[in-house]
N, CA, C and O atoms as CSV, one atom per row, in Angstrom:
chain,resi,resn,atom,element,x,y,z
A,1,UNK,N,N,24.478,0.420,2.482
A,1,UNK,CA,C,25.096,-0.631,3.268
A,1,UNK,C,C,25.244,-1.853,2.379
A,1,UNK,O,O,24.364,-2.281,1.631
A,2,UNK,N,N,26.473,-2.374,2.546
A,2,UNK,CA,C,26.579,-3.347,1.783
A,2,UNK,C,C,26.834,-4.922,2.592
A,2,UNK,O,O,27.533,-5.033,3.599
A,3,UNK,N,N,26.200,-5.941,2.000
A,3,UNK,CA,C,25.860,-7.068,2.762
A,3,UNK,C,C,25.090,-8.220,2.222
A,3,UNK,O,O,24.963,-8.239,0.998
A,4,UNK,N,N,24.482,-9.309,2.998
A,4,UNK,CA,C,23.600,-9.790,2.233
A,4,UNK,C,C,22.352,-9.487,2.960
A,4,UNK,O,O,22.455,-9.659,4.174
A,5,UNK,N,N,21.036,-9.023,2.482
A,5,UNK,CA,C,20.047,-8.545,2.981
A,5,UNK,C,C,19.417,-9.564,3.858
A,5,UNK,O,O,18.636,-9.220,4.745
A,6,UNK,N,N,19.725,-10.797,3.642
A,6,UNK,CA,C,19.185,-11.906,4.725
A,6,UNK,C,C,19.754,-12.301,6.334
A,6,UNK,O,O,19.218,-12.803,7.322
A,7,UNK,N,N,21.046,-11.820,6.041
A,7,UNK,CA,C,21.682,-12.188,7.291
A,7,UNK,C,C,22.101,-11.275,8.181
A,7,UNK,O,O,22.151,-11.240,9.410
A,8,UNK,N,N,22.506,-10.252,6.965
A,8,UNK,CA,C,23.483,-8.796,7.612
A,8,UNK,C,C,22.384,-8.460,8.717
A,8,UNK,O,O,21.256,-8.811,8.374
A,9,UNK,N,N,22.472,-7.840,10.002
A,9,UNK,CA,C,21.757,-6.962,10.527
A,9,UNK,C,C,21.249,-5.458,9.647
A,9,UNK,O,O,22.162,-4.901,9.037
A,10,UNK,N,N,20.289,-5.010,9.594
A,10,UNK,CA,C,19.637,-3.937,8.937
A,10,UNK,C,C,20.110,-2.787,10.012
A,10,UNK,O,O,20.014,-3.054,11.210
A,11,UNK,N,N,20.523,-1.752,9.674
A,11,UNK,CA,C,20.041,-0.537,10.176
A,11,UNK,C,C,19.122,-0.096,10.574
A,11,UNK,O,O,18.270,-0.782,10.010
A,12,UNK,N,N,18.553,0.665,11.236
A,12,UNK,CA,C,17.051,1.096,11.486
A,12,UNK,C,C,17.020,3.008,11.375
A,12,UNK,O,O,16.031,3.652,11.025
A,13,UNK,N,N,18.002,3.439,11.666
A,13,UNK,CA,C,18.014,4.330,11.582
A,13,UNK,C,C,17.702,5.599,9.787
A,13,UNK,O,O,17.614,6.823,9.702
A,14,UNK,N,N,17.645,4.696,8.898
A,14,UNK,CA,C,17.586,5.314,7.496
A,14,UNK,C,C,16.191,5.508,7.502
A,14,UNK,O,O,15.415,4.641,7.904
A,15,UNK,N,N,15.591,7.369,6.780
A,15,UNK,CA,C,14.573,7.290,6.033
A,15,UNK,C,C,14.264,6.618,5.255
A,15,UNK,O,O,13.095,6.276,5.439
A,16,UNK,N,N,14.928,5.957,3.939
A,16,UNK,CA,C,14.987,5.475,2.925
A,16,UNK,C,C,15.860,4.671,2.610
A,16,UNK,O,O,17.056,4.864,2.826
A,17,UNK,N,N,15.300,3.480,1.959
A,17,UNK,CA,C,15.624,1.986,1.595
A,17,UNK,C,C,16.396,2.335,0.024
A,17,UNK,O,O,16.589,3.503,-0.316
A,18,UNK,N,N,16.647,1.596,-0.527
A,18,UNK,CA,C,16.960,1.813,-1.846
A,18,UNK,C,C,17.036,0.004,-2.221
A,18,UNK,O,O,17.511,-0.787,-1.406
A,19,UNK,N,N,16.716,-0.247,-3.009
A,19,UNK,CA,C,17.032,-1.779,-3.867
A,19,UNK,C,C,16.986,-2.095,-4.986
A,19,UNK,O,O,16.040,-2.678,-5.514
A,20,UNK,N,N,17.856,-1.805,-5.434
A,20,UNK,CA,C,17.989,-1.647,-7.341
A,20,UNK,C,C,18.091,-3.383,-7.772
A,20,UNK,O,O,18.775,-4.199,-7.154
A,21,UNK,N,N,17.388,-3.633,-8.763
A,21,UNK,CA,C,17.934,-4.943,-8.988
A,21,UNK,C,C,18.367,-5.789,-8.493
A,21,UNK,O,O,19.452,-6.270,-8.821
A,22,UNK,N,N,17.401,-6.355,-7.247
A,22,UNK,CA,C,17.733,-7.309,-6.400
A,22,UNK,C,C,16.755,-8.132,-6.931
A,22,UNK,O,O,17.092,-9.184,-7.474
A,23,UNK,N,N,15.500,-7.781,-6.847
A,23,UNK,CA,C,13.881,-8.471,-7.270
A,23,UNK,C,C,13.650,-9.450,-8.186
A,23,UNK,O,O,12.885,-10.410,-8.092
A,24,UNK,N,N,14.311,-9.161,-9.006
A,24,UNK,CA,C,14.302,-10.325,-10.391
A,24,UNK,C,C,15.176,-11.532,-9.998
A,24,UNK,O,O,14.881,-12.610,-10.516
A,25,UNK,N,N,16.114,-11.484,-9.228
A,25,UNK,CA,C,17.263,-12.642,-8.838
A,25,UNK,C,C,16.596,-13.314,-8.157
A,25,UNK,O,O,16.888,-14.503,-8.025
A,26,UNK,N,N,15.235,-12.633,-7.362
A,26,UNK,CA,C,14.672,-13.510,-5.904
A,26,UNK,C,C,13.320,-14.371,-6.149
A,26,UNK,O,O,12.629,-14.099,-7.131
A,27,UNK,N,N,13.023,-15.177,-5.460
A,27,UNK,CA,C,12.043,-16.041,-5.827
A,27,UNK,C,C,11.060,-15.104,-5.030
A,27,UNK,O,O,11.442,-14.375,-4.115
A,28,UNK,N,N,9.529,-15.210,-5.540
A,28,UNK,CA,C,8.636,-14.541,-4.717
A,28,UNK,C,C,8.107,-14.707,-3.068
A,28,UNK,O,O,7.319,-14.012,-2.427
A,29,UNK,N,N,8.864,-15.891,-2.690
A,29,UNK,CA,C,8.595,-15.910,-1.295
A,29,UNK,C,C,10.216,-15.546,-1.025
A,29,UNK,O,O,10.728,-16.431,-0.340
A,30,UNK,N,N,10.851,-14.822,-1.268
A,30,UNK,CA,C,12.411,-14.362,-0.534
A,30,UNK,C,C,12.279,-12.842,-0.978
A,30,UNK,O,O,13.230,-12.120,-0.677
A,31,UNK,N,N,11.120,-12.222,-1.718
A,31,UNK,CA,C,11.027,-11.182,-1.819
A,31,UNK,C,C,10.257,-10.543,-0.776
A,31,UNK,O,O,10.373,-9.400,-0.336
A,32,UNK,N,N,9.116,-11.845,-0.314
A,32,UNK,CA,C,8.165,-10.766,0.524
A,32,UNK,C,C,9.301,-11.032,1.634
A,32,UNK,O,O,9.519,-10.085,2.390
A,33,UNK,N,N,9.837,-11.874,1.769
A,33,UNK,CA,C,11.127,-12.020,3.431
A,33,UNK,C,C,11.650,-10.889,3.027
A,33,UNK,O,O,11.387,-10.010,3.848
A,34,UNK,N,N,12.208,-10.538,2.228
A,34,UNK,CA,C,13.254,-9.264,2.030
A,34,UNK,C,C,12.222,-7.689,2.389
A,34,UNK,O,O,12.493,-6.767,3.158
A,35,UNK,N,N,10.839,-7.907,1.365
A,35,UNK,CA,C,10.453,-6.547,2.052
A,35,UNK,C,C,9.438,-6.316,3.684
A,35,UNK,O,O,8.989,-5.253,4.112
A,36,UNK,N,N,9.296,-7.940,4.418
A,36,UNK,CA,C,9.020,-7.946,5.340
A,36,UNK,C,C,10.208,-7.474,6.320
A,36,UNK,O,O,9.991,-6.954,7.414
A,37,UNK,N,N,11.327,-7.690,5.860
A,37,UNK,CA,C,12.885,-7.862,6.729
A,37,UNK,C,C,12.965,-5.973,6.746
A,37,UNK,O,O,13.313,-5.289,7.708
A,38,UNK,N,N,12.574,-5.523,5.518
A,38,UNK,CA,C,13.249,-4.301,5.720
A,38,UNK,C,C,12.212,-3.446,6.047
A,38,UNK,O,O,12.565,-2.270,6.134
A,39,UNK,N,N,10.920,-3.693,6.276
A,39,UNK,CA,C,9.616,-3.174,6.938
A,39,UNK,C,C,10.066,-3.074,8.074
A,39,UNK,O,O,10.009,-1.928,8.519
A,40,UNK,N,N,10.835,-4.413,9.245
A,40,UNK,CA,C,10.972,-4.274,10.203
A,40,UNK,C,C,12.083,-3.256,10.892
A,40,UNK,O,O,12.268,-2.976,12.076
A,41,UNK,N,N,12.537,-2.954,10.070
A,41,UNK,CA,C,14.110,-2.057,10.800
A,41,UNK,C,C,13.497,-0.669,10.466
A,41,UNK,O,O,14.218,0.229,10.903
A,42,UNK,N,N,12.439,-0.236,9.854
A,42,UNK,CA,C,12.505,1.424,10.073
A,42,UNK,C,C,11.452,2.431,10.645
A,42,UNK,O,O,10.392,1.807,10.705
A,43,UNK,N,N,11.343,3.201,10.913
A,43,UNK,CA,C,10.159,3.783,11.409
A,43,UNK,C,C,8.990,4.131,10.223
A,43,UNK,O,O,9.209,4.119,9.012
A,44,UNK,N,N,7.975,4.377,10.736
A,44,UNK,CA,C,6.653,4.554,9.879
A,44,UNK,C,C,7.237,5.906,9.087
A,44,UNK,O,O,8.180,6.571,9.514
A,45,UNK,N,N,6.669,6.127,8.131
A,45,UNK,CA,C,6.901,6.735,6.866
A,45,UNK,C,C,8.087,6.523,6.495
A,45,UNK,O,O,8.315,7.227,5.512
A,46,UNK,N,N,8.883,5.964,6.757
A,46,UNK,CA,C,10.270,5.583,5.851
A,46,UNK,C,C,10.027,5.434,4.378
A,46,UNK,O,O,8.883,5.154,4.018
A,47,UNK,N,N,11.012,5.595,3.454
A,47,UNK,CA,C,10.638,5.370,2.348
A,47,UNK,C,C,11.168,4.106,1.459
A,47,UNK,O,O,12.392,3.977,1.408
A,48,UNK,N,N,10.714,3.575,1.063
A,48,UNK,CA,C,11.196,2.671,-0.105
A,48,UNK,C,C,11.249,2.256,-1.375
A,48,UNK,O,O,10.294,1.726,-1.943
A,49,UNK,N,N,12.825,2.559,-2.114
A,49,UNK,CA,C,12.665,2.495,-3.285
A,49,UNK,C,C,13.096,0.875,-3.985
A,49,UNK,O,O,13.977,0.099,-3.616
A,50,UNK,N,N,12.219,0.761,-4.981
A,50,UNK,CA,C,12.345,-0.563,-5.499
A,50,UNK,C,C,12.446,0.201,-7.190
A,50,UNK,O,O,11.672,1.144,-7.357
A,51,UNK,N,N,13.098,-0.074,-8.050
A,51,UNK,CA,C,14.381,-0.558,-8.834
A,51,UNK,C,C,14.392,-1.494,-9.307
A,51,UNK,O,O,15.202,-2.258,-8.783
A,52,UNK,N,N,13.639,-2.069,-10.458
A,52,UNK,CA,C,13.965,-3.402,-11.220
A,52,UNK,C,C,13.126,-3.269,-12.320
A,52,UNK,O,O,12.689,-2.168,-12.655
A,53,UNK,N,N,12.872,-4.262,-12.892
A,53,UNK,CA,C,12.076,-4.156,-14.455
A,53,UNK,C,C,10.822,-5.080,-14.458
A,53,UNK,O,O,10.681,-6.252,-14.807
A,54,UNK,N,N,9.749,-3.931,-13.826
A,54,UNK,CA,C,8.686,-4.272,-13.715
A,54,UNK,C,C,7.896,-4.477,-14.676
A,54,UNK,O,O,7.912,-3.519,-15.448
A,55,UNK,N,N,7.056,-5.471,-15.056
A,55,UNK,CA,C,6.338,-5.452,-15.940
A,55,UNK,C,C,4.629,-5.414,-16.009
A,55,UNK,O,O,4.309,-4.901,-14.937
A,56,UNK,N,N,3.630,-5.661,-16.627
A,56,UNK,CA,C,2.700,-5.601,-16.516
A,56,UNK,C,C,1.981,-6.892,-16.234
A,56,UNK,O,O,2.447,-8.011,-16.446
A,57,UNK,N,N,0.916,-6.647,-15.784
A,57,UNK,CA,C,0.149,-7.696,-15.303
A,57,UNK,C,C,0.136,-9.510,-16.014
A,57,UNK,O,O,-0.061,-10.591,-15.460
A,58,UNK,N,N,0.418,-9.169,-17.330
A,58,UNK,CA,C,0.615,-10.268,-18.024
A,58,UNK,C,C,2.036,-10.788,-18.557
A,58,UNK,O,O,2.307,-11.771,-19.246
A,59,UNK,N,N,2.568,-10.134,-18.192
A,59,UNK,CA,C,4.440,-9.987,-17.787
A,59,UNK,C,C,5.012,-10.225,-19.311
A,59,UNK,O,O,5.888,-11.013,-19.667
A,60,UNK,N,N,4.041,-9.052,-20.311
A,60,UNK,CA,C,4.569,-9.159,-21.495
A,60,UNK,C,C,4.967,-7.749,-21.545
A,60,UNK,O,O,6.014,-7.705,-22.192
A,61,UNK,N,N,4.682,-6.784,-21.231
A,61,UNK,CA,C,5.406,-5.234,-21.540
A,61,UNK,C,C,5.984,-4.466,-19.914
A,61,UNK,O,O,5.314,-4.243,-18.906
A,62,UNK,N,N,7.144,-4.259,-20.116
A,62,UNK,CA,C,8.035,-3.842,-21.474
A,62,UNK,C,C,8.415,-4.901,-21.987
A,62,UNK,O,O,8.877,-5.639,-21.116
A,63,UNK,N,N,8.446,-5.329,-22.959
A,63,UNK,CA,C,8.993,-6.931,-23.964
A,63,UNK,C,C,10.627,-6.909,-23.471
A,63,UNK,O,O,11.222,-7.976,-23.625
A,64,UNK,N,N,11.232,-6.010,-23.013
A,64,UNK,CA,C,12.622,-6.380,-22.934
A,64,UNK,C,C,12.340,-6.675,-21.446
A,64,UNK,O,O,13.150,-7.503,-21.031
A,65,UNK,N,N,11.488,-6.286,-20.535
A,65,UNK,CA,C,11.657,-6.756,-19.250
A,65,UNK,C,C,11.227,-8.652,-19.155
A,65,UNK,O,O,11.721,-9.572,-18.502
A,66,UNK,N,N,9.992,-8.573,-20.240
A,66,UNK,CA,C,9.520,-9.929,-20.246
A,66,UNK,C,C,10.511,-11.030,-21.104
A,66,UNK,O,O,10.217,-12.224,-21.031
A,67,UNK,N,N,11.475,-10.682,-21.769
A,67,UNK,CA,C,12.442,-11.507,-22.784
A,67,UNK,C,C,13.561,-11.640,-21.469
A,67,UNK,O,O,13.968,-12.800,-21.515
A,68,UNK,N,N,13.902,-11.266,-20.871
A,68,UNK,CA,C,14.766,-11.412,-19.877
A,68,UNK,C,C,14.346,-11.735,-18.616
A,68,UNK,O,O,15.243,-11.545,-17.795
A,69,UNK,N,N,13.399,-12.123,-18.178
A,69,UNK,CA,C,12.956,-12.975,-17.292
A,69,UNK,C,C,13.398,-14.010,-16.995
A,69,UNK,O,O,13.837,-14.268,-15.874
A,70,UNK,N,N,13.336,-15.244,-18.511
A,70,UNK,CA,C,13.970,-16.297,-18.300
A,70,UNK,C,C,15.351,-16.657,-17.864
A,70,UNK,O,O,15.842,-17.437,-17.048
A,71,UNK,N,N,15.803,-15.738,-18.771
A,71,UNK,CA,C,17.373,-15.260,-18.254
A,71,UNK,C,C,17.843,-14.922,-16.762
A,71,UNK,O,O,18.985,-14.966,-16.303
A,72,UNK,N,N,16.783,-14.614,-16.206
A,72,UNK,CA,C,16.961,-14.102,-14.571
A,72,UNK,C,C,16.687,-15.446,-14.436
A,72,UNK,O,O,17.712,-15.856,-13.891
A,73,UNK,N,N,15.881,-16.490,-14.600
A,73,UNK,CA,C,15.512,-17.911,-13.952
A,73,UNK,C,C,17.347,-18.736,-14.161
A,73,UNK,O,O,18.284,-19.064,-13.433
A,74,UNK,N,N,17.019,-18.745,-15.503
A,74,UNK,CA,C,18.313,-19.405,-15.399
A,74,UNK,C,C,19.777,-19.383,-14.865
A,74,UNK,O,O,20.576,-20.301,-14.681
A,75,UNK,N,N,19.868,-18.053,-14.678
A,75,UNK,CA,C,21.240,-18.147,-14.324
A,75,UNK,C,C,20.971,-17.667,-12.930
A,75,UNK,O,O,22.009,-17.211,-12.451
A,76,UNK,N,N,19.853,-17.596,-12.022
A,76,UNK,CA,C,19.914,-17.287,-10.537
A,76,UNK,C,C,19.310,-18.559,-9.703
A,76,UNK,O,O,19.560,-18.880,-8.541
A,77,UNK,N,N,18.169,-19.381,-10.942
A,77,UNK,CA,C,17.897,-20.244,-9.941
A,77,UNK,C,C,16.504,-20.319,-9.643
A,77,UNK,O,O,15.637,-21.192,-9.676
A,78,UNK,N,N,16.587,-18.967,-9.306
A,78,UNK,CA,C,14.803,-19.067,-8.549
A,78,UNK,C,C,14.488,-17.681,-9.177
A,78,UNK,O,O,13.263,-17.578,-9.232
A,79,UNK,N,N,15.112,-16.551,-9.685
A,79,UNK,CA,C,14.451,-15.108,-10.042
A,79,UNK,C,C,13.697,-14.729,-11.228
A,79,UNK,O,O,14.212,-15.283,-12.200
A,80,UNK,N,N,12.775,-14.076,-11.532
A,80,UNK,CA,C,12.243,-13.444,-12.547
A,80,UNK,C,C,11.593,-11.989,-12.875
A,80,UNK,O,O,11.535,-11.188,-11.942
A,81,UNK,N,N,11.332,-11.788,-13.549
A,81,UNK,CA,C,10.697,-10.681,-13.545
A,81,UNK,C,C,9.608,-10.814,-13.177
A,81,UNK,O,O,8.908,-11.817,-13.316
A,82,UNK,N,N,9.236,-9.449,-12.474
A,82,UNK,CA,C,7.675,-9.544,-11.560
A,82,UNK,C,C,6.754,-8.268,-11.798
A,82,UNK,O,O,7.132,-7.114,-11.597
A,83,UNK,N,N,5.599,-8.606,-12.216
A,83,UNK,CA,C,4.564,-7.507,-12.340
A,83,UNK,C,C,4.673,-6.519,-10.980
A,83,UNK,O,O,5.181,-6.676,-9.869
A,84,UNK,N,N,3.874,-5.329,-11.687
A,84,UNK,CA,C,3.882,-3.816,-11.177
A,84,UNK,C,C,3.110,-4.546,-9.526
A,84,UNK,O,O,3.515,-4.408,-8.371
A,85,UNK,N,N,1.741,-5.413,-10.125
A,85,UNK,CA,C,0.656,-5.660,-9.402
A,85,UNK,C,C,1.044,-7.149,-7.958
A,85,UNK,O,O,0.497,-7.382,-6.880
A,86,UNK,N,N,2.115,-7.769,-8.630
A,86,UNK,CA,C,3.065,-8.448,-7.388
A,86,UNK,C,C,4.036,-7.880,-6.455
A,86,UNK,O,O,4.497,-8.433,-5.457
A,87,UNK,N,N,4.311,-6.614,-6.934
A,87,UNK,CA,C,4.956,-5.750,-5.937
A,87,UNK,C,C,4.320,-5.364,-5.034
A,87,UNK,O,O,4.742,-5.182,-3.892
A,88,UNK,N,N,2.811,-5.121,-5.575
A,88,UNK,CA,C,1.703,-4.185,-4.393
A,88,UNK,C,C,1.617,-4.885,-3.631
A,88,UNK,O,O,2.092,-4.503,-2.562
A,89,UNK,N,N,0.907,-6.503,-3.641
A,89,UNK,CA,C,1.084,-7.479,-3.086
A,89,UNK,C,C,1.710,-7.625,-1.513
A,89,UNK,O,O,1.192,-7.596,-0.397
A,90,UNK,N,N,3.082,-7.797,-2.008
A,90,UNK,CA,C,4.183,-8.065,-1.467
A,90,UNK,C,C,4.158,-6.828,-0.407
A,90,UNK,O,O,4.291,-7.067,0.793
A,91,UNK,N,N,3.999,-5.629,-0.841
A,91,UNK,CA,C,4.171,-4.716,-0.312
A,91,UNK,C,C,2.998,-4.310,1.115
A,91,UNK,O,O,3.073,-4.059,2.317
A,92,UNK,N,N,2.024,-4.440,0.114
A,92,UNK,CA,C,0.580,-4.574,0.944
A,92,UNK,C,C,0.750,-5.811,2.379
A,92,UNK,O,O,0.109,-5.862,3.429
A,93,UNK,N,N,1.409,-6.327,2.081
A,93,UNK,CA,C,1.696,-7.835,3.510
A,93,UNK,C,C,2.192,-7.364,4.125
A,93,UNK,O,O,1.779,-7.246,5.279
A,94,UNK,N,N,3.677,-6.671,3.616
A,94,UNK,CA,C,4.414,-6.503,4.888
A,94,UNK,C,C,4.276,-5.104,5.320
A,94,UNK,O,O,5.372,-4.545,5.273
A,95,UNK,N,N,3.798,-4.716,5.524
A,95,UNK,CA,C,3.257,-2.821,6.269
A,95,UNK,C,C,3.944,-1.827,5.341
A,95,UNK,O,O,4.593,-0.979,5.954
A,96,UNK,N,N,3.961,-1.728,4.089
A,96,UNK,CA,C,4.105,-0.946,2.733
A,96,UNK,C,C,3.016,-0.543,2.385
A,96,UNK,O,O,2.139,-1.392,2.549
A,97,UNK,N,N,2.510,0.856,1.764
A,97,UNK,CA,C,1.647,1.422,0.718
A,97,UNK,C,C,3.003,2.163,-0.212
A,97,UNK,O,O,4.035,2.798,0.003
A,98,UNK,N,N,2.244,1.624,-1.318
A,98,UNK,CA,C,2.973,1.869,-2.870
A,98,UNK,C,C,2.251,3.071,-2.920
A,98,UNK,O,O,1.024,2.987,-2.870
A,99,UNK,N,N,2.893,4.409,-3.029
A,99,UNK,CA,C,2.752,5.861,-3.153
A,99,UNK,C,C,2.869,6.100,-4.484
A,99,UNK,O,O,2.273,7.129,-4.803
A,100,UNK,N,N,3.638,5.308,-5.768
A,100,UNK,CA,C,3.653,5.065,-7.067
A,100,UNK,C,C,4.592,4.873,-7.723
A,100,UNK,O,O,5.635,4.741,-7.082
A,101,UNK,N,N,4.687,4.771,-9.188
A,101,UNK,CA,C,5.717,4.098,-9.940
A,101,UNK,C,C,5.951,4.865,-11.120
A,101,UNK,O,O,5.060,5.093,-11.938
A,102,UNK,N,N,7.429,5.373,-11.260
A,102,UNK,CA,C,7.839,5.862,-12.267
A,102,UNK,C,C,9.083,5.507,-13.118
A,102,UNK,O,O,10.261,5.286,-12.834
A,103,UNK,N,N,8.414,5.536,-14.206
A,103,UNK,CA,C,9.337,5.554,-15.605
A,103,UNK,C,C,10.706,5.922,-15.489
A,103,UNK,O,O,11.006,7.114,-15.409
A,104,UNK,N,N,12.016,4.564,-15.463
A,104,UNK,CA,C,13.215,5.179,-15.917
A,104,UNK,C,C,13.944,4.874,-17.018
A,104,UNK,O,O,13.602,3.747,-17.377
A,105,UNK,N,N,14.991,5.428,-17.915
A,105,UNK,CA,C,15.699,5.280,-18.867
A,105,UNK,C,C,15.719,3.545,-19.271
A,105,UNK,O,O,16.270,2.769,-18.490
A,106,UNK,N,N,15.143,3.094,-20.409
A,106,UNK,CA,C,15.082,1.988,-20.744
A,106,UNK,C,C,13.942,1.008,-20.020
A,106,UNK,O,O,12.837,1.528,-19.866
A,107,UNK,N,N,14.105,-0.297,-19.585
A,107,UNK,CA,C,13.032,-0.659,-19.098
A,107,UNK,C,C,12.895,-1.125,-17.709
A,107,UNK,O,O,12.176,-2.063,-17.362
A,108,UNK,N,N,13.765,-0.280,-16.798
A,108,UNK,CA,C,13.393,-0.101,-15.429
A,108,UNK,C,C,12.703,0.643,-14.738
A,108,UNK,O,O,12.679,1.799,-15.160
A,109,UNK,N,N,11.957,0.397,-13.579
A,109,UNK,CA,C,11.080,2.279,-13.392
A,109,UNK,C,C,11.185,1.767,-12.161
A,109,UNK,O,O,11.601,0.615,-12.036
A,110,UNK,N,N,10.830,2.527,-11.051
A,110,UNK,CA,C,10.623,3.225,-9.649
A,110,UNK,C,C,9.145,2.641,-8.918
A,110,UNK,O,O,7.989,2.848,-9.284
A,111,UNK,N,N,9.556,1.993,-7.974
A,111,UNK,CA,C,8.332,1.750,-7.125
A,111,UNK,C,C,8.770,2.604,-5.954
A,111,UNK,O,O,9.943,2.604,-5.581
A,112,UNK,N,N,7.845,3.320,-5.384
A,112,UNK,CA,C,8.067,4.087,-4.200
A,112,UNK,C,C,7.320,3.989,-3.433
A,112,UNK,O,O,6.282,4.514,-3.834
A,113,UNK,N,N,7.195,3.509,-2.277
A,113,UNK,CA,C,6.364,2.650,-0.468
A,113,UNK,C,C,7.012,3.486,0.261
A,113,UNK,O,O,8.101,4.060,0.217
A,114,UNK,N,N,5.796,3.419,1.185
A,114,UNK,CA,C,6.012,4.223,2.731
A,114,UNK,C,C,5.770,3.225,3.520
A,114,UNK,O,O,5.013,2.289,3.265
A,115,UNK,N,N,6.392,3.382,4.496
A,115,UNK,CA,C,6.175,2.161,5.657
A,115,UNK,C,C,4.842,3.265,6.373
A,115,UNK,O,O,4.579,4.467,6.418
A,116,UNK,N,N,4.353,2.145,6.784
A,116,UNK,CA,C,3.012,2.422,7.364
A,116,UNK,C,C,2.579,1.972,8.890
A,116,UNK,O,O,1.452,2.231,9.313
């Protein structure tokens, strides 16, 4: 569905979320709104995929996720790159368990949540 995730009405009817590269554009309080927003439209075990360039706790590896961070600040405003361990977070608030995270081509990987 295409829209803006803040205003559009959500669907409720989807197993699974998908959000590729939204995360880094958003400031950390419009992220937990975004995964509180999309907690609310689906039934328990739904799935959710998150898609962006997570980094590690000290938001230095992957070095290309952490060199482009700033780059997400500057030209969005408010976004950056966000650790593996601010996703759980985020996730953990709004009725998400992170089921886990995998490795994709270059320096993006896979967060995968179940609504709970």
């Amino acid at each position: 569905m295409e829209g803006d995730v803040f205003k559009a009405r959500l669907p409720g009817d989807h197993d699974v979320l998908l959000l590729a590269n939204i995360v880094h554009v958003l400031s950390a309080s419009h992220n937990l709104e975004l995964m509180r927003r999309t907690r609310a439209t689906v039934q328990a075990s739904a799935r959710l995929l998150l898609v962006d360039l997570w980094t590690d706790s000290t938001h230095s590896e992957p070095p290309a996720a952490a060199l482009m961070s700033g780059q997400f600040l500057l030209m969005g405003g408010e976004g950056q790159t966000y650790s593996e361990q601010e996703a759980d977070e985020w996730l953990g608030q709004t009725g998400w368990r992170k089921l886990e995270r995998k490795p994709l081509p270059g320096s993006a990987s896979l967060i995968v949540a179940e609504a709970i």
